[in-house]
N, C-alpha and C positions, 0 to 999 in steps of 0.2 A: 703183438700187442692188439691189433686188430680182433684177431679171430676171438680171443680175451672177451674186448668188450660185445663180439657180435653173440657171446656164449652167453653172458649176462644176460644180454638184453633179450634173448630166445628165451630164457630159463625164466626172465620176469614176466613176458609179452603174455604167454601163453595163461600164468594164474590172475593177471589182472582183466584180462579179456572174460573169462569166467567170473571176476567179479561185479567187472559193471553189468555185465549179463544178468548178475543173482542180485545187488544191488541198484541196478544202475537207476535212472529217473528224478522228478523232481521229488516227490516224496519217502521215497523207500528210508532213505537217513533219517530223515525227520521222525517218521513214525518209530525205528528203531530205539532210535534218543527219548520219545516218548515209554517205549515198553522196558526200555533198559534199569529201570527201576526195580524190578525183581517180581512185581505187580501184576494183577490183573486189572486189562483197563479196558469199558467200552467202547465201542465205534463213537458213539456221541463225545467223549470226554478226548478221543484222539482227536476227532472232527475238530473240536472246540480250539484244540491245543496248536494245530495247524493252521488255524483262521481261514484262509481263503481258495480251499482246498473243494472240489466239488463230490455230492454224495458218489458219483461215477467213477474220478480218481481216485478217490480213497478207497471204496470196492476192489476195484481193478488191483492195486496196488497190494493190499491187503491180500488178494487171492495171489499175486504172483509169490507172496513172501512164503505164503502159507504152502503152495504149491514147493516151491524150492526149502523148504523144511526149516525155515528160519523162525517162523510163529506158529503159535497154534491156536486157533479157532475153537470156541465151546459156545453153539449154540444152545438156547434154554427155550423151551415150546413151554409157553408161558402166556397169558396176557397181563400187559402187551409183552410180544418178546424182547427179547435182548439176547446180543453177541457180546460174548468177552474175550480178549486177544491175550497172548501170552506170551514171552519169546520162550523159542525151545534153546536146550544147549548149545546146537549148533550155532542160533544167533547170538549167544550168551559170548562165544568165543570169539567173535568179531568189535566187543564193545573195547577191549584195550586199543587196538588197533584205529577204531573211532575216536578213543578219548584224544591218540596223539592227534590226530588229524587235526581235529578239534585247536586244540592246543596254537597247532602250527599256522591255521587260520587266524584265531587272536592274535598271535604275533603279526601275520602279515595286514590285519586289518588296522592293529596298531601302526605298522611303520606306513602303511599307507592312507593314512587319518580316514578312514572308512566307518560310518558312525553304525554300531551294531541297531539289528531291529528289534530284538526281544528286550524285554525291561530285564531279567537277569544281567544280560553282559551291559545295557545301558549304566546299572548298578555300581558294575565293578571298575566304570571308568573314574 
């Protein structure tokens, strides 16, 4: 029975290690949930949507996504310019996976009267 569960948890350890890797941090989810719309969005308009997020982290973050093949970057040589972000498939295919997450956080913020910060989930209470 042992060896069972020590099989499991080899066979989980290893793709979730790779995940907080590819995702891990305080913003990488958040900006995901932003781009998960199907959209293209500006720096300013994710900036905006994160509130308290610094120009530095959000760069930073933004380049590890993009480097890990999760978004895509189009910049415009323009004035002034502007970046617009996009998720690629690969990050496309992680948003079920977030939705339950999601889900399973509402539930636990519910039983544990945790009052949400966004006015969407304040809404729904």
């Amino acid at each position: 029975m042992k060896k069972v569960k020590d099989e499991r948890t080899e066979n989980l350890l290893c793709p979730i290690k790779y995940l907080t890797k590819v995702l891990g941090g305080r913003w990488k989810l958040p900006i995901l949930c932003i781009l998960e719309t199907g959209g293209t969005v500006r720096f300013g308009q994710i900036k905006k949507k994160l509130g308290n997020v610094s120009n530095v982290m959000l760069s930073q973050s933004l380049r590890e996504l993009e480097k890990d093949g999760i978004i895509t970057r189009h910049q415009y040589n323009e004035v002034p310019p502007h970046v617009d972000y996009t998720m690629t498939k690969k990050g496309k295919k992680v948003i079920p996976a977030l939705t339950m997450l999601g889900d399973w956080a509402k539930e636990c913020m519910k039983e544990e009267n945790i009052v949400p910060e966004c006015e969407k989930c304040l809404s729904e209470k």
